[in-house]
C-alpha positions as CSV (number, residue, x, y, z in Angstrom):
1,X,-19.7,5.1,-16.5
2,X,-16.5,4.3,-15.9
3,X,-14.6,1.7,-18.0
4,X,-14.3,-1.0,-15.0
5,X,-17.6,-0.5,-14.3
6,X,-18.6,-1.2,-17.9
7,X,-16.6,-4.2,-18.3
8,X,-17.9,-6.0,-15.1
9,X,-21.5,-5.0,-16.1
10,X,-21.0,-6.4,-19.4
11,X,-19.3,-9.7,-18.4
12,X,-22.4,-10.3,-16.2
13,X,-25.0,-9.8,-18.7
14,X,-23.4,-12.2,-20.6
15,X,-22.7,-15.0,-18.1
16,X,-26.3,-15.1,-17.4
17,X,-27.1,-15.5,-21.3
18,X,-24.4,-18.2,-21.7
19,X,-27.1,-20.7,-21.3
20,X,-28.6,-19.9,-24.3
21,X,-26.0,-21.6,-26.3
22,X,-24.8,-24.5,-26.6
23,X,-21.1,-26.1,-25.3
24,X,-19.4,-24.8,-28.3
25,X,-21.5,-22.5,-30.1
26,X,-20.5,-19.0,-31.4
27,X,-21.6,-16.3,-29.5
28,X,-22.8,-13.1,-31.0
29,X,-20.1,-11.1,-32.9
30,X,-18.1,-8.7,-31.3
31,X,-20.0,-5.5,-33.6
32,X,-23.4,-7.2,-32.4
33,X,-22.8,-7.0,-28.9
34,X,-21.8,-3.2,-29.1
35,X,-25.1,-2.7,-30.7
36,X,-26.8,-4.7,-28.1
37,X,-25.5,-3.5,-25.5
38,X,-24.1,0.1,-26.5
39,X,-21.0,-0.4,-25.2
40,X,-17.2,0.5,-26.6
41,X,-15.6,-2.6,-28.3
42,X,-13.0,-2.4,-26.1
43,X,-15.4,-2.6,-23.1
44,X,-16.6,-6.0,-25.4
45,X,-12.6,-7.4,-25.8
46,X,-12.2,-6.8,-22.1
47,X,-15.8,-8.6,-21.3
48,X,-14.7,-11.9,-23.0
49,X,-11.3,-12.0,-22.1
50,X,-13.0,-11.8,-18.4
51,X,-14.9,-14.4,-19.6
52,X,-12.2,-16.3,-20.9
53,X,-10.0,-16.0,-18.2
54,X,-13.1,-17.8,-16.0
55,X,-13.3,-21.0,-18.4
56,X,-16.2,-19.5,-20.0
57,X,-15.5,-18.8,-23.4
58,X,-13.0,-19.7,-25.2
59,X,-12.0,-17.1,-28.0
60,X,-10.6,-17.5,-31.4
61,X,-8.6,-15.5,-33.5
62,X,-10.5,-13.9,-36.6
63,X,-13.5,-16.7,-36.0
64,X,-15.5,-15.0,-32.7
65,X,-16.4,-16.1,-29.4
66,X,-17.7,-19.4,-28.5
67,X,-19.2,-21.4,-25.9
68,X,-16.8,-23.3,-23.8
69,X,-17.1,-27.2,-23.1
70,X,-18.9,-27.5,-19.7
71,X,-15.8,-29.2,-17.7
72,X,-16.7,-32.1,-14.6
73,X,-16.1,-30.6,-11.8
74,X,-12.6,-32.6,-10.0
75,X,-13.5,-34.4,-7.0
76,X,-13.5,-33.2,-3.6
77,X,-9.8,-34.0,-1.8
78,X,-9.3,-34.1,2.1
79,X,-6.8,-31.3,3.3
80,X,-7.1,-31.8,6.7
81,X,-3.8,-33.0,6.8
82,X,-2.3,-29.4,6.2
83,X,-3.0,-28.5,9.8
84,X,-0.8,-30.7,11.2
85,X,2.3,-29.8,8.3
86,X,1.3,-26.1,8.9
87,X,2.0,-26.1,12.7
88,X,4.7,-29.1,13.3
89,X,7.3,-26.2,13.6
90,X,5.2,-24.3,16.2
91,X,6.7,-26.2,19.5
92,X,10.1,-25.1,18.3
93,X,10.0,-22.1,17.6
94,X,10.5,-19.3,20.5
95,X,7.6,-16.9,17.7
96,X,5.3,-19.1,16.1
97,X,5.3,-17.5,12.3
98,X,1.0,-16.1,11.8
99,X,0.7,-14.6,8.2
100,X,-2.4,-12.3,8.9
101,X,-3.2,-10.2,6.0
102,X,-6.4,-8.8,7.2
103,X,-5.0,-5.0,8.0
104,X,-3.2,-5.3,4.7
105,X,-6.6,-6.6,2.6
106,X,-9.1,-4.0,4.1
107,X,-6.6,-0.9,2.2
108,X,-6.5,-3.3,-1.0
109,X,-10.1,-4.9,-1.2
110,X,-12.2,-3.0,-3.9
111,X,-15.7,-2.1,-1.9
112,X,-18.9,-2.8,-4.3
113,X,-19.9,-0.5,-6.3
114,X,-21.7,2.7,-4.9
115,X,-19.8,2.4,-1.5
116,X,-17.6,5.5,-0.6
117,X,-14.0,4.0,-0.6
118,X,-12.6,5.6,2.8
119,X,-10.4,2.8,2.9
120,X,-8.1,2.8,0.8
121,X,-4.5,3.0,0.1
122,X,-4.1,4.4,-3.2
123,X,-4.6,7.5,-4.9
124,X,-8.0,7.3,-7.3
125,X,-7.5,7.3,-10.9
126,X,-8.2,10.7,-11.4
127,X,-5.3,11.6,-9.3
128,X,-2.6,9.3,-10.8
129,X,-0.4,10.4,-13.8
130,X,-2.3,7.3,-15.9
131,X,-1.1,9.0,-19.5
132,X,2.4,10.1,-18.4
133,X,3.0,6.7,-17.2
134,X,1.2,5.3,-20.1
135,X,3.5,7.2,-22.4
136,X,6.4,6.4,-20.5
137,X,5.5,2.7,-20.5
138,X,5.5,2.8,-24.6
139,X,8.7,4.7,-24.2
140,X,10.3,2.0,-21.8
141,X,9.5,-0.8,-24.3
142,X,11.1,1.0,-27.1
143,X,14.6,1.2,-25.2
144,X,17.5,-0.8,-26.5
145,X,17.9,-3.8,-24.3
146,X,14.5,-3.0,-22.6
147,X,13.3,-6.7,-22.1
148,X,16.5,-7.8,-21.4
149,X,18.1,-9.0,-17.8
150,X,18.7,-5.8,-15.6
151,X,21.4,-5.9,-12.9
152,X,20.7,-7.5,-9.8
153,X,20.8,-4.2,-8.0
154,X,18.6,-2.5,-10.7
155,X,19.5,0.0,-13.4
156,X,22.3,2.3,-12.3
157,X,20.5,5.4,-14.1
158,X,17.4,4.7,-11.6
159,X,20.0,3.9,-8.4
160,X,21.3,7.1,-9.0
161,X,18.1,9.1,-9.2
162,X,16.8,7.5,-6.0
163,X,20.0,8.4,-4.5
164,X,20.1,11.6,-5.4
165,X,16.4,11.8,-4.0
166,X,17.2,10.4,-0.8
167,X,19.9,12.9,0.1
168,X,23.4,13.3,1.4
169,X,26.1,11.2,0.9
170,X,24.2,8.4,-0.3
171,X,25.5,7.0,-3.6
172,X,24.0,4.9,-6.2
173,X,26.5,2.0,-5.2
174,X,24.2,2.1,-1.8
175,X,21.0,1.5,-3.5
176,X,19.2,-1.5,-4.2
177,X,15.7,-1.4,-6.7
178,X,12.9,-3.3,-5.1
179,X,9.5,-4.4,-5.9
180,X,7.8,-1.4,-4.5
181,X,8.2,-0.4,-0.3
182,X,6.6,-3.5,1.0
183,X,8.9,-5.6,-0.6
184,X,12.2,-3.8,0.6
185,X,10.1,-3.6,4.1
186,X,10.5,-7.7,4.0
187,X,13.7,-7.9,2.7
188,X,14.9,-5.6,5.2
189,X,13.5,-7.2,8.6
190,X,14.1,-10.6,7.1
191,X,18.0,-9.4,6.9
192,X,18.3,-7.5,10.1
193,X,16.6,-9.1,12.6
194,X,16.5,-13.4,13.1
195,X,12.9,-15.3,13.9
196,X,12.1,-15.4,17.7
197,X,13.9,-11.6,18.4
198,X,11.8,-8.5,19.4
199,X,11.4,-5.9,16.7
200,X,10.5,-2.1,18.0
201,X,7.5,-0.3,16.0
202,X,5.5,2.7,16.7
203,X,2.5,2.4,18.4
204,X,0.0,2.5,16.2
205,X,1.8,1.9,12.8
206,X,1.6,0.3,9.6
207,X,-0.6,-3.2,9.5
208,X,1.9,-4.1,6.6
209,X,5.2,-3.9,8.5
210,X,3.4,-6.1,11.5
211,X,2.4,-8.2,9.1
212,X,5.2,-8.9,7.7
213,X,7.3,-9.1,11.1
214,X,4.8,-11.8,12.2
215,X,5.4,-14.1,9.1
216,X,8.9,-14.2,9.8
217,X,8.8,-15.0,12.6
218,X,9.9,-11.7,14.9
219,X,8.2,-10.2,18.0
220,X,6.7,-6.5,17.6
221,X,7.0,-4.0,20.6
222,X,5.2,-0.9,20.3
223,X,6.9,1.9,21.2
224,X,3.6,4.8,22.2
225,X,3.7,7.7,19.9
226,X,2.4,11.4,20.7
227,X,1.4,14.7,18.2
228,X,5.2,14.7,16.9
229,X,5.9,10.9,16.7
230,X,7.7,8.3,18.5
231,X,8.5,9.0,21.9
232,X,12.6,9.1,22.1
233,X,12.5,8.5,25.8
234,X,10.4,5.2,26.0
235,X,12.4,4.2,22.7
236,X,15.4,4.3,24.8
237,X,13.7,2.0,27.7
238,X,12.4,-0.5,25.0
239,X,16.3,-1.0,23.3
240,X,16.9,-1.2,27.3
241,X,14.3,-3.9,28.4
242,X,14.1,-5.6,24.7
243,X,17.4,-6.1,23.8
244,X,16.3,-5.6,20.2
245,X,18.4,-4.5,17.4
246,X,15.9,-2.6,14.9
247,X,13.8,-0.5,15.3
248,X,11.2,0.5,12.2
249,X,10.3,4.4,12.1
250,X,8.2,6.9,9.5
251,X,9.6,10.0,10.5
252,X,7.4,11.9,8.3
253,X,3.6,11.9,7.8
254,X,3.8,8.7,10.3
255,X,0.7,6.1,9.2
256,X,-1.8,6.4,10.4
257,X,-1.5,9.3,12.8
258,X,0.2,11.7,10.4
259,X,2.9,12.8,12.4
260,X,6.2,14.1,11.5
261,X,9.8,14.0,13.7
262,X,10.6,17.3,14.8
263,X,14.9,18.1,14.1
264,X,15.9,17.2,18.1
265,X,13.6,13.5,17.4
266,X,14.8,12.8,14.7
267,X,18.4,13.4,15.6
268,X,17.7,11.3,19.1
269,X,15.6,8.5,17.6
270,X,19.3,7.7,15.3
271,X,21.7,8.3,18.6
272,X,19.4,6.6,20.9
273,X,19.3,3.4,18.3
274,X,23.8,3.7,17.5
275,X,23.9,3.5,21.5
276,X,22.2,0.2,21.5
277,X,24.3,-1.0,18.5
278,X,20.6,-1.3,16.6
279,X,19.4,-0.3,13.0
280,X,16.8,2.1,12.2
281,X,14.5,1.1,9.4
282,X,13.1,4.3,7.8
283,X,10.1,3.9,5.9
284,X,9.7,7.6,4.0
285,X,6.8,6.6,2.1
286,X,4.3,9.6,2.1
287,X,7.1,11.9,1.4
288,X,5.9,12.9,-2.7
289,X,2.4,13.0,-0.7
290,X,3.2,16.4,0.8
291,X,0.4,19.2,1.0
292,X,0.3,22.4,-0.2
293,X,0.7,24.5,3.0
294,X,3.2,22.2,4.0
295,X,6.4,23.7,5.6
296,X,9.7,22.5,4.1
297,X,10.5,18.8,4.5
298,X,13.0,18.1,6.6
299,X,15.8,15.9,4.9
300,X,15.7,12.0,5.4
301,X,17.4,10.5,8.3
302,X,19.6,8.6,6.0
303,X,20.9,11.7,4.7
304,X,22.9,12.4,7.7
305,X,24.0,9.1,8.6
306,X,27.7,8.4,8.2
307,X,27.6,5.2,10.5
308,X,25.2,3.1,8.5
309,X,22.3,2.9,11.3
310,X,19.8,3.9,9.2
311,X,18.2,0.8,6.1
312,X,16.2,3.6,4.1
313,X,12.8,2.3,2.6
314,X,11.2,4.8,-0.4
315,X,8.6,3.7,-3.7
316,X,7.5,5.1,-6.4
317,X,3.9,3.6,-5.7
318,X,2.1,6.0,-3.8
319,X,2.5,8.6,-5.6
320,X,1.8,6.8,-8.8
321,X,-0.3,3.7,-9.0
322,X,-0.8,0.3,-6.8
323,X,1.1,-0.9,-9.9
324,X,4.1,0.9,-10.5
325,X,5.8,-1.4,-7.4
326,X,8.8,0.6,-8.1
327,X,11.0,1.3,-5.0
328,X,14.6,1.2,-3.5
329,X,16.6,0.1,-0.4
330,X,19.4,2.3,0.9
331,X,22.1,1.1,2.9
332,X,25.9,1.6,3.9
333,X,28.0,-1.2,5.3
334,X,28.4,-4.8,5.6
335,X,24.5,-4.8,5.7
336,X,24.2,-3.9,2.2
337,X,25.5,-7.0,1.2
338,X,22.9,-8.9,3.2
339,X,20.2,-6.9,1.6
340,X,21.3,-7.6,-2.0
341,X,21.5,-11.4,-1.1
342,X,18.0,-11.8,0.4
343,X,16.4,-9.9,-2.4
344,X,18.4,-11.8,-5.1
345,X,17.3,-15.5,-3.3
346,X,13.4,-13.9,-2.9
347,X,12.5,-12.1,-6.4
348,X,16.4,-12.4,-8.8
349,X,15.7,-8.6,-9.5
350,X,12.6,-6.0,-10.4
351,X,11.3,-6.8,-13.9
352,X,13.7,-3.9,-16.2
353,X,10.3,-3.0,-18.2
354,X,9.1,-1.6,-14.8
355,X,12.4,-0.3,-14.3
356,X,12.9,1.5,-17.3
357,X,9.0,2.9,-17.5
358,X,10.0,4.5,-14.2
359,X,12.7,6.1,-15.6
360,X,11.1,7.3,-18.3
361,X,8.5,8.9,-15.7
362,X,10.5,10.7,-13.6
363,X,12.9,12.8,-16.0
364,X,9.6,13.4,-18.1
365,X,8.1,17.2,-17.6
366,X,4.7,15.2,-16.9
367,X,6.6,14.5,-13.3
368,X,6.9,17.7,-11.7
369,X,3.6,18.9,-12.9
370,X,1.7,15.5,-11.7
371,X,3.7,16.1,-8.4
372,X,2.2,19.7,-8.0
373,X,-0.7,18.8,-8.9
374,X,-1.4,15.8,-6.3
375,X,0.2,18.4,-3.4
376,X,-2.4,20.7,-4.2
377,X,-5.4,18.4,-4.5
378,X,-3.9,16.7,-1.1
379,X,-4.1,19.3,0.4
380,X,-8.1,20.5,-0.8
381,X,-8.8,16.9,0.1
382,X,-7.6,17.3,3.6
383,X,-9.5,20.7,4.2
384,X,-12.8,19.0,3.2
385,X,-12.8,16.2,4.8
386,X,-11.8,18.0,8.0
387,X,-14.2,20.5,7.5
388,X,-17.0,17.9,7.0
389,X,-16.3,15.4,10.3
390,X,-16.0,18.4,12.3
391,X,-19.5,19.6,11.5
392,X,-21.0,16.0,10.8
393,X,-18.7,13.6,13.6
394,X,-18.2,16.3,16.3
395,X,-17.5,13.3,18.7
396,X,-14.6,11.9,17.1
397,X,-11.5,13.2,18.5
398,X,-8.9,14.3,15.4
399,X,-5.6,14.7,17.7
400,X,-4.1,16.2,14.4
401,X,-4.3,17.5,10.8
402,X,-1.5,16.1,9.0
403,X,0.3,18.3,6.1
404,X,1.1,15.0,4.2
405,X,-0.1,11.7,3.4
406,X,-3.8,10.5,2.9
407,X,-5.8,10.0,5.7
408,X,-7.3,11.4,8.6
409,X,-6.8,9.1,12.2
410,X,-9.8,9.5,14.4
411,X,-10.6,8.5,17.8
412,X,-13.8,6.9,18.7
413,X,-16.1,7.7,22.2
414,X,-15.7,5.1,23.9
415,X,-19.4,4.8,24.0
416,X,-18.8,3.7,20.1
417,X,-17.5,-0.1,19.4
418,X,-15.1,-0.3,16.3
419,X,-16.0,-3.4,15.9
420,X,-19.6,-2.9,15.2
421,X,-19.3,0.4,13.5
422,X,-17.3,-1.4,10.2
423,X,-20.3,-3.1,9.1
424,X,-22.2,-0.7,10.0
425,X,-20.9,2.1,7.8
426,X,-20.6,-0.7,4.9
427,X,-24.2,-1.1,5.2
428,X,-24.9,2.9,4.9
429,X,-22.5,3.0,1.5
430,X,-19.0,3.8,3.4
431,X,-16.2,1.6,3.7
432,X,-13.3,2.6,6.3
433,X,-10.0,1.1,7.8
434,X,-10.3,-0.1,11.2
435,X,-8.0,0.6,13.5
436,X,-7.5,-2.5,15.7
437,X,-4.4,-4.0,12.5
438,X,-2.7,-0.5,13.7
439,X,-1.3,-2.1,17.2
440,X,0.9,-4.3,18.1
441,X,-0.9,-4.8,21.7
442,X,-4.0,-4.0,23.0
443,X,-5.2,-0.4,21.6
444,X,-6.0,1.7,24.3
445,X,-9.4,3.0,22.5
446,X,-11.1,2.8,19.1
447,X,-10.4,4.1,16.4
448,X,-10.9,4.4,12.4
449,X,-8.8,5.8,9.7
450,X,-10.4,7.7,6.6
451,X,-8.5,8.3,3.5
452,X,-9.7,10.9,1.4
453,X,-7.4,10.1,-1.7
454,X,-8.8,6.9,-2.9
455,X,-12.4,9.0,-3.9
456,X,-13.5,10.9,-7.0
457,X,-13.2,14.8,-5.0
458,X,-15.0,16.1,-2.6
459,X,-18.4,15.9,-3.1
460,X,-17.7,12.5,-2.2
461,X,-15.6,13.2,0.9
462,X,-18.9,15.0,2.1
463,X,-21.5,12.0,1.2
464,X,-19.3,9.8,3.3
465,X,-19.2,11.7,6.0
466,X,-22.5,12.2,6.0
467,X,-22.9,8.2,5.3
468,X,-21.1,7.6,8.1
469,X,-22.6,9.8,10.9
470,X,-26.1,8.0,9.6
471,X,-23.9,4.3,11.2
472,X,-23.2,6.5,14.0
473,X,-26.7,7.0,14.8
474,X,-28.0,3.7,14.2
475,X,-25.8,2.3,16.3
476,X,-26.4,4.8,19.1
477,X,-30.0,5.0,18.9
């Protein structure tokens, strides 16, 4: 069983036994409830710290668990006056600012326990470095001046490496660290495009980035996408009719279609957005999430961009873990400065623990082998779950196989409601992403999106499958 699992099971046996005891009383020690329970005594440290944490328990030092005073529940308040607060600004504003997290929730929500996790967003323990970046944590904290303040831009040592990843003639003074890619995703729109103005996007892209745009205020218009990514042609008519001054682009292993720019796209997409006197925000996230049979990457589009169009968006999170929100902003120009200021104002800087662990991480050995390893296993991933919708979900289009990233991006019959299909598959044991969040307008079908990196292997890439053609069928019956 896995150690989560453990610790939830455990902290639930022994909610239900609290009333056994009085407010107060000690609860059985710590050696006992291994015994009891046969459990690890870590699993039992991390069941009452649960507990703990929920007002249950309280725990003392060298003494035990005990019993915690039952506390009066505060009274009822009425809140109703927050609607009006909430939308008073609504009649001025040209965008009315929605925070909708719902496309971002369904990649990060655990689903219960048994439930094939086709929807997530993150690779699954078994495929993140978790001792390399436990080592490199212990390493980090041992550093001279490692809980000290960092500089606002981050540590030059880690500006420099993303530098040097990013390519060309970027330069660690044109880096700035972030709190992972979602945070230098808000900084970025927030400094390059003011509330009420149109903000181009790929059509279908990232919930995240729409998210974001939303809350502050901006206006997303999709740009349609094809097999090789966003179209340069009807980008140039949206800078045209839009008037808009950024544009937000994955060139390579687009989510959630897969694609990558060919060289002539990607060169166009830059021109076409220096002709409109517009920034390109490039968000290279799936880049370390390359598969084996892969051809060569092609280099970034900030690499080869003397003019400053391109704001370059990269993390260390994907690759890693949800919690190493690691990740850097790259700019040239009067913009930088901008950056620098709005993430200073937002967050001060990115905690230099973090900072330093990541560091450590990347100029260990464990990095190159833990970068292999997750392009081969990628790669397998992909193959099976291929293999297994085309022989189980023979009606759901796959436009095309990506050769990085996580996920496959299928289209429905249009015989087959999205909407009804979600809880459907929850109820048969298989969670997926809808893919509704994905556009900015109206979709122009149904879709889904299945990751296959957030499971154990592939034995469970086939059960899902198979979980999911059994919603298929009950809904078309």
């Amino acid at each position: 069983m896995h150690e989560r699992s453990s610790v939830a099971d455990l902290a639930k046996s022994l909610k239900a036994e609290l009333n056994r005891y009085s407010p107060g009383e000690k609860l059985p020690s710590s050696r006992t409830l291994v015994e009891r329970y046969r459990v690890s005594p870590v699993t039992v440290t991390r069941a009452l710290a649960q507990l703990a944490a929920e007002g249950l328990v309280v725990t003392r030092p060298g003494a035990g668990a005990y019993r915690a005073e039952t506390r009066t529940a505060p009274a009822a308040g009425d809140t109703s006056w927050q609607e009006l607060a909430l939308s008073a600004d609504t009649a001025t504003e040209l965008v009315p600012r929605s925070v909708d997290a719902s496309g971002v929730l369904v990649t990060l929500a655990a689903p219960p326990p048994g439930v094939v996790e086709f929807n997530g967003g993150y690779l699954h323990p078994s495929l993140q470095p978790e001792r390399a970046l436990a080592a490199a944590l212990a390493r980090a904290g041992r550093r001279p001046g490692a809980w000290g303040r960092p500089p606002a831009d981050g540590l030059t040592d880690l500006r420099a490496w993303f530098a040097r990843e990013i390519g060309g003639s970027v330069t660690a003074a044109e880096i700035l660290i972030t709190a992972g890619g979602q945070s230098a995703l808000t900084t970025a729109l927030r400094a390059l495009a003011p509330p009420g103005t149109p903000v181009l996007v790929e059509s279908p892209t990232y919930p995240g980035m729409l998210a974001v745009a939303r809350s502050a205020g901006l206006r997303p218009v999709p740009v349609p996408t094809d097999a090789d990514g966003i179209r340069p042609e009807l980008l140039e008519a949206a800078f045209r009719a839009t008037g808009a001054r950024v544009v937000v682009c994955q060139p390579l292993f687009q989510n959630p279609t897969g694609a990558a720019l060919p060289v002539e796209r990607r060169a166009a997409v830059v021109r076409i957005a220096r002709a409109a006197g517009a920034f390109v925000i490039e968000d290279d996230f799936a880049r370390r999430l390359v598969h084996e049979d892969a051809a060569p990457l092609p280099p970034t589009l900030a690499a080869d961009d003397p003019d400053g169009v391109v704001v370059h968006v990269c993390s260390l999170t994907k690759i890693t873990s949800a919690s190493l929100r690691v990740g850097a902003l790259a700019a040239r120009g009067p913009v930088l400065e901008r950056l620098r200021a709005i993430q200073v104002v937002d967050s001060f800087f990115v905690p230099r623990p973090l900072q330093e662990a990541a560091l450590e991480l990347v100029g260990s050995p464990a990095w190159s082998r833990h970068l292999r390893a997750v392009t081969q296993e990628l790669k397998n991933r992909r193959d099976t779950m291929t293999g297994a919708v085309a022989l189980h979900l023979p009606e759901l289009a796959l436009p095309h196989i990506p050769s990085g990233g996580y996920h496959l991006w299928l289209r429905l019959p249009d015989t087959l409601p999205e909407a009804a299909l979600l809880p459907t598959a929850l109820r048969a044991g298989v969670a997926v992403a809808p893919g509704r969040p994905y556009f900015a307008a109206e979709p122009p079908a149904g879709h889904i999106r299945l990751s296959f990196a957030g499971v154990a292997g592939p034995a469970e890439i086939v059960e899902g499958v198979r979980r999911l053609r059994a919603a298929i069928d009950e809904l078309t019956a």
